[in-house]
Phi, psi and omega in degrees: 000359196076149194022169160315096134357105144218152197258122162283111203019284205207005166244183196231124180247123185295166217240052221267141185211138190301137169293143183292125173254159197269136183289088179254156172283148193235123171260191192315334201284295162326309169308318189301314200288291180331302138335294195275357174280303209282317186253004200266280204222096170274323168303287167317294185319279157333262246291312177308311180298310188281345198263344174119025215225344173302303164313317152299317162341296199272334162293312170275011143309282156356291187279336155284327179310318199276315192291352162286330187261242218000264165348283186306309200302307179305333188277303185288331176313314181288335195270310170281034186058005178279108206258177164287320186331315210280335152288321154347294181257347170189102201303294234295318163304328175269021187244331185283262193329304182293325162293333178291264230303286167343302196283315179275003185267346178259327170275345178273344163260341159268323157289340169293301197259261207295340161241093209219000000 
């Protein structure tokens, strides 16, 4: 039959092993994109998984995701005037502004990059 075996009661099971991949951390960003492959896009999830390619994929997802929510966070933060100053003289407005900005800069990379 080709390749390697082991017999389970009365059936024959092929002996199938992942090709090996080098291992990177993977954040939250990745998780999330992982997560939405695995309950999503199942086919893609299994193709990236069997062929080995997946933990890379997903590490590099991970790092345009943070260098895009950088990015954005830093851009709006400028268009809307949020200064150190303005932390300076009024922690609260500037804890306000930066969580809006935080949250739309996290649904504009999660609608680009991860639920994609």
């Amino acid at each position: 039959m080709g390749g390697t075996y082991r017999q389970v009661g009365d059936y024959f099971i092929p002996n199938f092993t992942l090709p090996d991949e080098q291992q990177k951390p993977i954040g939250i960003w990745g998780q999330r994109h992982r997560r939405y492959l695995k309950q999503n896009k199942p086919i893609q999830y299994m193709n990236l998984l069997t062929s080995g390619k997946l933990n890379s994929y997903l590490a590099d997802i991970d790092q345009q995701a943070e260098e895009m929510f950088s990015q954005l966070v830093k851009q709006m933060a400028d268009k809307q005037g949020v200064t150190e100053q303005l932390k300076a003289t009024d922690q609260m407005a500037w804890v306000g502004m930066m969580n809006n900005i935080r949250n739309a800069a996290m649904e504009i990379v999660n609608k680009n990059l991860i639920f994609v």
